[in-house]
One Martini backbone bead per residue (centre of mass of N, CA, C, O) as a GRO file, in nm:
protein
  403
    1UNK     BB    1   0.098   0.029   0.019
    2UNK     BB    2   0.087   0.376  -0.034
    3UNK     BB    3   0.272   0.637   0.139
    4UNK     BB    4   0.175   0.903  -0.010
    5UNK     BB    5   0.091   1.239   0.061
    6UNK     BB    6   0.158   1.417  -0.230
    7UNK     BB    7  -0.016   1.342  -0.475
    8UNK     BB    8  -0.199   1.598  -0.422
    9UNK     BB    9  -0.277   1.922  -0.566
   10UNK     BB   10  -0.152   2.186  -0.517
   11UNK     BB   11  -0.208   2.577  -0.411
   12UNK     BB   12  -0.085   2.675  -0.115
   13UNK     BB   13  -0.291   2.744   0.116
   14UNK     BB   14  -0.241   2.587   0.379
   15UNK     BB   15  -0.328   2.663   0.702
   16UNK     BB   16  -0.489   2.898   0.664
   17UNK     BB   17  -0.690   2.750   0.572
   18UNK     BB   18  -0.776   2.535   0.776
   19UNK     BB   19  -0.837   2.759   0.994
   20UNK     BB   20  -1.093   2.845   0.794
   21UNK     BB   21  -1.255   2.635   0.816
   22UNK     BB   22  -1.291   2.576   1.115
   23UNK     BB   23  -1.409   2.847   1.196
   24UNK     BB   24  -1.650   2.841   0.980
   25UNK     BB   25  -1.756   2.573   1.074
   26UNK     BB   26  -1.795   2.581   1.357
   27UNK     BB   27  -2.010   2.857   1.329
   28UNK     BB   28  -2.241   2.673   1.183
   29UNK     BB   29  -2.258   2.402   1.370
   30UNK     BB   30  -2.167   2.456   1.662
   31UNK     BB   31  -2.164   2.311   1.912
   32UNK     BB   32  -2.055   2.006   2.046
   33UNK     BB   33  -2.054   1.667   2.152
   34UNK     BB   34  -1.864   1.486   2.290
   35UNK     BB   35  -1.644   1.226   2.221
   36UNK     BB   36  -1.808   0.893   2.186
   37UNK     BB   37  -2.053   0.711   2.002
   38UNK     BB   38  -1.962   0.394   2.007
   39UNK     BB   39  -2.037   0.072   1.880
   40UNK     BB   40  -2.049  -0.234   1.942
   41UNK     BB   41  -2.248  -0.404   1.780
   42UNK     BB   42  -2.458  -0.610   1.616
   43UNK     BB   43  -2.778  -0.840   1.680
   44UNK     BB   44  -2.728  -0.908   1.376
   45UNK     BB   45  -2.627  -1.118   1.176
   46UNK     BB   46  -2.260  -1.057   1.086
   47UNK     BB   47  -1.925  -0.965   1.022
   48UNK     BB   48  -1.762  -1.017   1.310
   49UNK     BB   49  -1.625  -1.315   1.307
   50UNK     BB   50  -1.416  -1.223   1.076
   51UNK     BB   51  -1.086  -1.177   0.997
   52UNK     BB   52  -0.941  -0.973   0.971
   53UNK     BB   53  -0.773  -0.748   0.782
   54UNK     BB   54  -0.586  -0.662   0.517
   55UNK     BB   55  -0.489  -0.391   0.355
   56UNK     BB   56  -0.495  -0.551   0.046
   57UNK     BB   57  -0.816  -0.600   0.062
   58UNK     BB   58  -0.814  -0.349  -0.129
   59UNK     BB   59  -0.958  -0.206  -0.392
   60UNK     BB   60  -0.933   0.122  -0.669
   61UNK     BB   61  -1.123   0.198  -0.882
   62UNK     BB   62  -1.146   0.388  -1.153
   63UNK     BB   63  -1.334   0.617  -1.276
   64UNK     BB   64  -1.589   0.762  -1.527
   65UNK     BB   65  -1.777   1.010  -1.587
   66UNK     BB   66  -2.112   1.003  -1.392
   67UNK     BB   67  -2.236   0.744  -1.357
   68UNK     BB   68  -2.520   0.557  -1.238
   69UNK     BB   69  -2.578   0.708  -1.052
   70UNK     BB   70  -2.916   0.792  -0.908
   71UNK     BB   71  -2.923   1.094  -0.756
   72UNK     BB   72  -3.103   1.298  -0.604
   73UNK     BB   73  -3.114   1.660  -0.575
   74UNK     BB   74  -3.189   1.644  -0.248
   75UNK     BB   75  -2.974   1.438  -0.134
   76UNK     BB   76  -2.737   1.596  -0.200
   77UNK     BB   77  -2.837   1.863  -0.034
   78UNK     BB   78  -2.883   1.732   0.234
   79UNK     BB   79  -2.578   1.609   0.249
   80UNK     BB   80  -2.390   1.916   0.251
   81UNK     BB   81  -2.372   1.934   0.590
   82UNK     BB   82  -2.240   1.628   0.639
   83UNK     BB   83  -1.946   1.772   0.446
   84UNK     BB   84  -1.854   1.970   0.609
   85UNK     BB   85  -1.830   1.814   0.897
   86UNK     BB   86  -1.572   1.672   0.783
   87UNK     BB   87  -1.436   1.904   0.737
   88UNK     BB   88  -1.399   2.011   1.003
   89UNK     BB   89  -1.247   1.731   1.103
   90UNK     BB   90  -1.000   1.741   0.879
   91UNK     BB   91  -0.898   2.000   0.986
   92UNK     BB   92  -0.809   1.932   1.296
   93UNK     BB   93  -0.610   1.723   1.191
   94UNK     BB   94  -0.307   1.530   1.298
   95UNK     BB   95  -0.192   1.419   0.938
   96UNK     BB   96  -0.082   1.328   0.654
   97UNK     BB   97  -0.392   1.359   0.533
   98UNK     BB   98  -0.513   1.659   0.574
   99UNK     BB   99  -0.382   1.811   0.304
  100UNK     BB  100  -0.545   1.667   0.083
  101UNK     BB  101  -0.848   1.855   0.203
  102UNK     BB  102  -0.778   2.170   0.166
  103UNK     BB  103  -0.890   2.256  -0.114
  104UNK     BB  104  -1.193   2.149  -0.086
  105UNK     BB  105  -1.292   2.245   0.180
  106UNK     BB  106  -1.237   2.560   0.099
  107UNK     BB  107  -1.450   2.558  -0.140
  108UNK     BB  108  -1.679   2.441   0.071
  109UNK     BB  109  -1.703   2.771   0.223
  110UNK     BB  110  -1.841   2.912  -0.053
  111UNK     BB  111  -2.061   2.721  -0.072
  112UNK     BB  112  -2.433   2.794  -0.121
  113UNK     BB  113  -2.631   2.591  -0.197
  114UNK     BB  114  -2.963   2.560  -0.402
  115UNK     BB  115  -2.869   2.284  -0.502
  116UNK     BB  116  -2.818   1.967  -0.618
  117UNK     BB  117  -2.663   2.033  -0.868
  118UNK     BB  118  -2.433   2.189  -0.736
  119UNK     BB  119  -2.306   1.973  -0.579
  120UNK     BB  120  -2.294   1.767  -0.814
  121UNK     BB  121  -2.031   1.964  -0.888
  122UNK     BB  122  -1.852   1.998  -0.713
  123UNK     BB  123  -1.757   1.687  -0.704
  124UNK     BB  124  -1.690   1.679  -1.020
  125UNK     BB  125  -1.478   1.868  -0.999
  126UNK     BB  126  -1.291   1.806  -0.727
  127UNK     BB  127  -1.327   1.486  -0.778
  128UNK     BB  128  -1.290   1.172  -0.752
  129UNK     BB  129  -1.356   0.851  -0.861
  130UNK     BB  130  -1.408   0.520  -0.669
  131UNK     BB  131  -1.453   0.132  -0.646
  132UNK     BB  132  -1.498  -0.059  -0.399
  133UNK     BB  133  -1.259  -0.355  -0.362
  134UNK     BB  134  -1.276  -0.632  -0.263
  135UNK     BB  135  -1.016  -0.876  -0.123
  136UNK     BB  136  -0.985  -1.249  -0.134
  137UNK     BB  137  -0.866  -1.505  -0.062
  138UNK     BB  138  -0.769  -1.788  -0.279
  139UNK     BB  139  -0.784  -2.143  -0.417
  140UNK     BB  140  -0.733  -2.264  -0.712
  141UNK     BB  141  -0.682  -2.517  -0.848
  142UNK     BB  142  -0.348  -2.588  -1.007
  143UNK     BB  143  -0.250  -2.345  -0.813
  144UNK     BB  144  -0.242  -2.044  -0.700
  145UNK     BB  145  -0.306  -1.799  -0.500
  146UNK     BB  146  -0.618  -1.594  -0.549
  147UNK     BB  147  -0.760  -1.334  -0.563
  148UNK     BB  148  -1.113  -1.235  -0.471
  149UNK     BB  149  -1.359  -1.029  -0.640
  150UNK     BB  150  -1.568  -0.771  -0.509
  151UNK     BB  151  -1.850  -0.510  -0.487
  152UNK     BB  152  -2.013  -0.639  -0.268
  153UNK     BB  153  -2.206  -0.553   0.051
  154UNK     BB  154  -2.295  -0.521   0.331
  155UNK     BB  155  -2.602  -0.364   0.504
  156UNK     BB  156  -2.698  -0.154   0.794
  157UNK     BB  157  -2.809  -0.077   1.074
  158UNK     BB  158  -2.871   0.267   1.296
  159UNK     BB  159  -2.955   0.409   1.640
  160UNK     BB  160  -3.120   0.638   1.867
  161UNK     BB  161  -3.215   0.545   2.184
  162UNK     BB  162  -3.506   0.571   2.379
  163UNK     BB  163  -3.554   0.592   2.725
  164UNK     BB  164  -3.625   0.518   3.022
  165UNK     BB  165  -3.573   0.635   3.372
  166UNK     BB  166  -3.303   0.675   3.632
  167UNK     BB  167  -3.129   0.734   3.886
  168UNK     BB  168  -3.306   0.506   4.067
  169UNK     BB  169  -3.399   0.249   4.221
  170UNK     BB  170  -3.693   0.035   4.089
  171UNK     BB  171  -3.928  -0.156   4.011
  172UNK     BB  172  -3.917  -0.003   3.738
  173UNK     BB  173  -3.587   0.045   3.782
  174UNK     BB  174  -3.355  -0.255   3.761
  175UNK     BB  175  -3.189  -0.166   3.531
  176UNK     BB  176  -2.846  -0.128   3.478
  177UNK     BB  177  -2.590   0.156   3.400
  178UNK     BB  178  -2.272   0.186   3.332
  179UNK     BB  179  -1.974   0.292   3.423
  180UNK     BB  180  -1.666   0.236   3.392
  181UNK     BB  181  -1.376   0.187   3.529
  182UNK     BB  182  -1.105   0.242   3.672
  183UNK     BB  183  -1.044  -0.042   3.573
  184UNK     BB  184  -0.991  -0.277   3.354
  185UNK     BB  185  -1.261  -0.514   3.238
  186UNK     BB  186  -1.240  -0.860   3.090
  187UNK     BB  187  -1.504  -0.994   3.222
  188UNK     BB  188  -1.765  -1.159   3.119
  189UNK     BB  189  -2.056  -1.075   3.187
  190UNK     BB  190  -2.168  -1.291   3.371
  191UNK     BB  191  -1.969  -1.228   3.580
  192UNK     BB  192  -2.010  -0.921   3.641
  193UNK     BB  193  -2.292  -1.017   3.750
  194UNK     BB  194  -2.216  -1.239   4.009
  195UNK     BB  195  -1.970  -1.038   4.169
  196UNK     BB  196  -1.989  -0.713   4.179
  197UNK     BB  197  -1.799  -0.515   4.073
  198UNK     BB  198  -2.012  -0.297   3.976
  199UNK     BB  199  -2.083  -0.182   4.232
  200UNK     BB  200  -2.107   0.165   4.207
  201UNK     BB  201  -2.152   0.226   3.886
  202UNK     BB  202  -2.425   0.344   3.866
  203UNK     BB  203  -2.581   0.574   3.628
  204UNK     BB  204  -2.877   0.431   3.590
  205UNK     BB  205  -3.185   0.343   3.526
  206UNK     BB  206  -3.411   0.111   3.375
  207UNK     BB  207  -3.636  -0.156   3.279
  208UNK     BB  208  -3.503  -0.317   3.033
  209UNK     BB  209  -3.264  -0.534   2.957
  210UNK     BB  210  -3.315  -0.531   2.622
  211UNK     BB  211  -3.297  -0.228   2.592
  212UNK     BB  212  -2.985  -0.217   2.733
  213UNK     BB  213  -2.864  -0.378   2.549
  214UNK     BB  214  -2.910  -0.235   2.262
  215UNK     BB  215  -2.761   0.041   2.415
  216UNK     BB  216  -2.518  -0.100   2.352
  217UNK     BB  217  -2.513  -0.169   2.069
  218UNK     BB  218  -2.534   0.166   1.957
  219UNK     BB  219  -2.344   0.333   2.222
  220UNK     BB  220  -2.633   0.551   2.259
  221UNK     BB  221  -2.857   0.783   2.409
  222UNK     BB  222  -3.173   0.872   2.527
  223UNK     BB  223  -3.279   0.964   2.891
  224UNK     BB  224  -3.620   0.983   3.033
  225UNK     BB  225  -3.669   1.083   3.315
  226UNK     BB  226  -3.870   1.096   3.610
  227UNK     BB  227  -3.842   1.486   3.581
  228UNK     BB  228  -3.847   1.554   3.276
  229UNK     BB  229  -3.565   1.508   3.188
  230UNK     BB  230  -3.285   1.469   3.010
  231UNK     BB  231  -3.024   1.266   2.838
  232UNK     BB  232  -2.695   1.139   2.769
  233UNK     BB  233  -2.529   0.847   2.606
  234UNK     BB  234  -2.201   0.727   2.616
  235UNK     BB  235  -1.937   0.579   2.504
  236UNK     BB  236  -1.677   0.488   2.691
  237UNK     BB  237  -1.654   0.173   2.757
  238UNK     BB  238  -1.529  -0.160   2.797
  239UNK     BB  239  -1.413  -0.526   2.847
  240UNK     BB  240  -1.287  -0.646   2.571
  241UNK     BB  241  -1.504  -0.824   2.458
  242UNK     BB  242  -1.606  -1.017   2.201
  243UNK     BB  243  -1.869  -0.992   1.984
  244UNK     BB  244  -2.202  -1.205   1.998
  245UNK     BB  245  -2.435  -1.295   1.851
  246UNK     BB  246  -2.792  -1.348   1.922
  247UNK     BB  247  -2.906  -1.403   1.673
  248UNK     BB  248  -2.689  -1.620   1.586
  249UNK     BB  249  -2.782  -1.793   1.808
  250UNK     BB  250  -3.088  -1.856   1.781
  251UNK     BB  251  -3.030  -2.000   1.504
  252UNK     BB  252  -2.858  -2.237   1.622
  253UNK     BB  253  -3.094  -2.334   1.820
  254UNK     BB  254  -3.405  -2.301   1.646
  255UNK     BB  255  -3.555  -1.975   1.711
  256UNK     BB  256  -3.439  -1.863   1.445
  257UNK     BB  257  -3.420  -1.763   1.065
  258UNK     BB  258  -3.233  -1.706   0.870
  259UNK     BB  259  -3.310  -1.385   0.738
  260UNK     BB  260  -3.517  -1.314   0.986
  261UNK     BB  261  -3.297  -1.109   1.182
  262UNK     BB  262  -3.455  -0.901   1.379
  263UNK     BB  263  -3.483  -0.677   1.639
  264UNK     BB  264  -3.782  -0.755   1.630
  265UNK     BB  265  -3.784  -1.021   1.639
  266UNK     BB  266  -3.587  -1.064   1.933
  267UNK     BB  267  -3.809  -0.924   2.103
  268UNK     BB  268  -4.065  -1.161   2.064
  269UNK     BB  269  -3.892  -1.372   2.147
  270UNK     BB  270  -3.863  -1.242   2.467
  271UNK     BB  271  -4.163  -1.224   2.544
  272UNK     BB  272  -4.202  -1.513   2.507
  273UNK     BB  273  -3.887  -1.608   2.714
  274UNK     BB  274  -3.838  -1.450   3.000
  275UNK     BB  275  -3.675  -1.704   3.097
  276UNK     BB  276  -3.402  -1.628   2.876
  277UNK     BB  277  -3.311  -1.367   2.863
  278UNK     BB  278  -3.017  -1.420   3.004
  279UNK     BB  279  -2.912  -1.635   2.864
  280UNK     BB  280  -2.902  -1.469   2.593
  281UNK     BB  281  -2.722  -1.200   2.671
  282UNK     BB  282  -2.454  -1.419   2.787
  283UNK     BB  283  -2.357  -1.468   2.443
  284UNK     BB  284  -2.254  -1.199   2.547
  285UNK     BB  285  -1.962  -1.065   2.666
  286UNK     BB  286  -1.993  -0.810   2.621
  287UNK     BB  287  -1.952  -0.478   2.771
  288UNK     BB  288  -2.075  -0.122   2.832
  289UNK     BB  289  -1.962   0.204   2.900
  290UNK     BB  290  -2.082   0.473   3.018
  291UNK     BB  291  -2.196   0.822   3.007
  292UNK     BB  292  -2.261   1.155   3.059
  293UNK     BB  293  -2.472   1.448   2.862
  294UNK     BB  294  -2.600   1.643   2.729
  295UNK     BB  295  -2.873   1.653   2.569
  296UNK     BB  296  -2.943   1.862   2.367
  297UNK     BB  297  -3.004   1.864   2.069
  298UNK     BB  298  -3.263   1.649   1.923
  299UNK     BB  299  -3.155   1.742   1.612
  300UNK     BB  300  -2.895   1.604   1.668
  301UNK     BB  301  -2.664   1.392   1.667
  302UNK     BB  302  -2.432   1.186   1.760
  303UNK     BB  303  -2.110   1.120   1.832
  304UNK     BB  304  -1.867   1.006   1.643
  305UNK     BB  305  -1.548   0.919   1.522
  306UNK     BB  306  -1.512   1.211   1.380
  307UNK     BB  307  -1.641   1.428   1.601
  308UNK     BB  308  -1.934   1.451   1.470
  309UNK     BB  309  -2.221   1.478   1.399
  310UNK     BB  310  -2.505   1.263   1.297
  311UNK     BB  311  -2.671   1.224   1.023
  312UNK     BB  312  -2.999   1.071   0.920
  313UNK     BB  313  -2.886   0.914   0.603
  314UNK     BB  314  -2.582   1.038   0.575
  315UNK     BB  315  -2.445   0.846   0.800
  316UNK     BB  316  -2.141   0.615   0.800
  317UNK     BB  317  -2.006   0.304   0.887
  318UNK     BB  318  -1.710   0.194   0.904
  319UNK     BB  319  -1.403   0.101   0.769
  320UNK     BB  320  -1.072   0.268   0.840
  321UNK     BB  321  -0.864   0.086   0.674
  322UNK     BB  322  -1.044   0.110   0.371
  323UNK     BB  323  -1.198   0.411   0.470
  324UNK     BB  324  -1.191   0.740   0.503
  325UNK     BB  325  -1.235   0.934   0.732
  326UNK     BB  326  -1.510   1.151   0.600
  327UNK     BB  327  -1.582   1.076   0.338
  328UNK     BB  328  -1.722   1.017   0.017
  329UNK     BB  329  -2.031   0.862  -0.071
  330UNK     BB  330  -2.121   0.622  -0.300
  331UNK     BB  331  -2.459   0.461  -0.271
  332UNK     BB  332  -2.586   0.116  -0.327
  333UNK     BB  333  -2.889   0.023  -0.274
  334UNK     BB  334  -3.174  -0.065  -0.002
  335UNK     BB  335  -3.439   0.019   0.135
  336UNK     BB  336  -3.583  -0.041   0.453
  337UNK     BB  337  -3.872  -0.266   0.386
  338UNK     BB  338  -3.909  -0.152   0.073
  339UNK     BB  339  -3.697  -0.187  -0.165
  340UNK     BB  340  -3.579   0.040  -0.239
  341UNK     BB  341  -3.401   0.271  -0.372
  342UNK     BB  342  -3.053   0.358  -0.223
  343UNK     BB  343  -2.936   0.657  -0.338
  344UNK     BB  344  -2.631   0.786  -0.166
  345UNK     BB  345  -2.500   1.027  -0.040
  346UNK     BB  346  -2.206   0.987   0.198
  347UNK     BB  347  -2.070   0.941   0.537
  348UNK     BB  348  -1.772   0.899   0.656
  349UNK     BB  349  -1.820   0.900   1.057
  350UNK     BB  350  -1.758   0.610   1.193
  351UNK     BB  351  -1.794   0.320   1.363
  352UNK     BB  352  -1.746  -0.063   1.433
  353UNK     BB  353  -1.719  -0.349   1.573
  354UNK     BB  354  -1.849  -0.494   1.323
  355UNK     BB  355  -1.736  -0.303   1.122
  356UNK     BB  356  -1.590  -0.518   0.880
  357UNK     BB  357  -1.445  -0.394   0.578
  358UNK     BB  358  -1.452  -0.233   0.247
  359UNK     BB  359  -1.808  -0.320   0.261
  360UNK     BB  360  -1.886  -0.227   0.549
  361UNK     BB  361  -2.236  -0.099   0.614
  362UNK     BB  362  -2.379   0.170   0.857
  363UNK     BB  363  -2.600   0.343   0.889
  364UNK     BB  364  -2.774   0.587   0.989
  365UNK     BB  365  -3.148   0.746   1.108
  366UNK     BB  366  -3.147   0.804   1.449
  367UNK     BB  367  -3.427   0.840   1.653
  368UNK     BB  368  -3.595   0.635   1.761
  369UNK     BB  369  -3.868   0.382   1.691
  370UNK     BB  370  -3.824   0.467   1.374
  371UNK     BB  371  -3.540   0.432   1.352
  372UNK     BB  372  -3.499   0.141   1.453
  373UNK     BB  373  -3.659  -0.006   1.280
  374UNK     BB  374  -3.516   0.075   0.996
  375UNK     BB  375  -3.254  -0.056   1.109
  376UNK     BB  376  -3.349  -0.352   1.174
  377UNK     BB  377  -3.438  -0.401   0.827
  378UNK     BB  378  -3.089  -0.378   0.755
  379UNK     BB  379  -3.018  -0.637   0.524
  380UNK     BB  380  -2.792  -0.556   0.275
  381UNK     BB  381  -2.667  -0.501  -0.048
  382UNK     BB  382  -2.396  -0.352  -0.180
  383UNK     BB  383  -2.230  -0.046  -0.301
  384UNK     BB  384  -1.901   0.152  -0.342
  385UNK     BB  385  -1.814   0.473  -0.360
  386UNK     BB  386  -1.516   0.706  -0.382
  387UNK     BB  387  -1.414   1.030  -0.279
  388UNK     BB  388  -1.163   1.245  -0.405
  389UNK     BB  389  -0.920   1.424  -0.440
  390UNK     BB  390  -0.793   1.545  -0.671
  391UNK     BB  391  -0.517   1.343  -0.728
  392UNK     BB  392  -0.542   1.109  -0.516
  393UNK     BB  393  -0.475   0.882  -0.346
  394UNK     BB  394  -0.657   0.643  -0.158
  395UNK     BB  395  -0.464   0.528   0.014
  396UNK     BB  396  -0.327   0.757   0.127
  397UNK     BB  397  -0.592   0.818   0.335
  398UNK     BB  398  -0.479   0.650   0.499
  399UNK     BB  399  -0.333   0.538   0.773
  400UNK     BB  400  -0.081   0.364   0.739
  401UNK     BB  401   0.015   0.642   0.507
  402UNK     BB  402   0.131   0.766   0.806
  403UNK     BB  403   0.277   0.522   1.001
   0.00000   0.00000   0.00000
């Protein structure tokens, strides 16, 4: 993979610029909400079990042309805040990638597009574009080993849970969130559960294991007190244990169909034997530690791993050995639940323990029990294309290229 990082045309921009667009973007965006909203990995089978893979597994295939994506230009338009918010945290990072992207986030606050038309020429003026293609080792008969190339991956779904909740124990509020731990903890849950090492470290208390352990899988959430404020939950820290679905475990038990297990799956399951939920949800050994935020605006989304909210339809969960995080992707799948067509320009500005690979990817869907539901039930595939500054090669982009 290629170490270089001044493949992109410079025009001489340099600090000055950088400065300029923190500042103007900072100005538009207002106060952000501390980072920190990083999520355990998804309930429903997806490919957190398999292996690591080597920078070595993606290609950037060149594309040339207008490309065959048939992106409304509202999709543009409504994308192109959650591209600044992009601009905004790459121009504060501290990398050998960050030059790369100085020319055009400078350009791009200067420019108030009133259509979606103007967004579509500016990326197609200042970007190159390239099909992110995944390669895997493979072994055909009779000769050595060839990698096998696919250009279509996973696509799922997340969303920040609203809960009741409680500051204190009571029996409508017995299940705890835990804060994080002085010292790291590295034993599975059911042993964290059996020997009380968490007492005293009670965050909030809520009503359902189960609505808790969801909000350990999306890794964030609001939680309506019951003194009529909000609060906001954020990933601290974990156990360090391997995420194992439970969704997973249903299927091999034998209690859902592979291809049919989807987070209301999962819920039906529970609700009909109330009596196994504690031995289902110790099937996952992690799990997830808690911070509390202030509630902030509710049309704000939490904050992802590249440090800005999050956009609900245009913010996505990446692998960020193979997908550089701010990054514009133009993306082709199916909406969740109506199997239309989902065609829109996202940006990477996540991560995921279980998005794993150069073609998974996570949508953010938003907020509450609606934005749930269409997390859900999206588990199809798609493929990815990736937007980079004119001239630059895009592995240049990746963390390993700045050693």
């Amino acid at each position: 993979m290629s170490t270089a990082t001044g493949a992109g045309r410079r025009h001489g921009i340099g600090r000055a610029g950088i400065v300029l667009v923190a500042a103007a973007l900072a100005a538009c965006q207002g106060e952000p909400l501390a980072p920190g909203a990083r999520r355990a990995a998804s309930a429903v089978p997806t490919t957190e079990d398999a292996p690591r893979l080597p920078p070595e597994a993606v290609r950037f295939r060149p594309e040339s042309g207008p490309g065959a994506l048939g992106i409304a230009d509202a999709d543009w338009l409504a994308a192109w805040p959650a591209w600044l918010a992009s601009c905004h945290a790459l121009a504060a990072q501290h990398n050998p990638q960050r030059a790369a992207w100085e020319d055009v986030c400078t350009a791009s606050i200067f420019l108030q597009p009133r259509s979606g038309a103007e967004v579509r020429e500016f990326f197609a003026r200042h970007m190159d574009r390239y099909t992110v293609i995944a390669r895997e080792p493979g072994a055909p008969h009779g000769g050595p080993p060839a990698a096998v190339e696919r250009d279509a991956g996973l696509m799922t779904g997340y969303y920040e849970p609203v809960l009741e909740g409680s500051r204190t124990r009571s029996a409508e509020f017995p299940v705890a969130l835990y804060r994080a731990p002085p010292a790291a903890q590295t034993a599975p849950r059911a042993m964290l559960a059996a020997d009380g090492r968490l007492q005293g470290l009670e965050l909030l208390w809520v009503q359902d294991p189960v609505d808790a352990f969801f909000l350990e899988v999306q890794g964030s959430g609001r939680i309506h007190l019951r003194d009529g404020t909000w609060v906001r939950v954020a990933y601290a820290a974990s156990n360090g244990q391997a995420y194992r679905s439970i969704g997973r475990w249903l299927v091999e038990q034998g209690e859902l169909v592979a291809g049919q297990v989807s987070q209301a799956s999962i819920r039906d399951w529970t609700r009909a034997h109330p009596e196994r939920v504690r031995a289902l949800l110790e099937q996952n050994p992690r799990v997830v530690f808690f911070r509390e935020l202030p509630a902030g605006d509710a049309t704000v989304g939490p904050i992802g791993s590249l440090g800005v909210p999050l956009t609900p339809g245009y913010s996505v969960a990446v692998d960020p050995r193979f997908v550089p995080l701010g990054a514009p992707l133009l993306i082709d799948t199916r909406m969740p639940g109506s199997g239309e067509p989902l065609t829109r320009l996202a940006l990477a500005q996540d991560t995921g323990a279980a998005i794993r690979g150069p073609l998974r990817v996570d949508w953010f869907w938003g907020l509450g029990a609606g934005a749930g539901e269409r997390a859900g039930r999206q588990h199809d595939s798609g493929t990815v294309q990736l937007l980079v500054p004119r001239g630059v090669a895009p592995a240049s982009l990746l963390p390993a290229a700045g050693g």
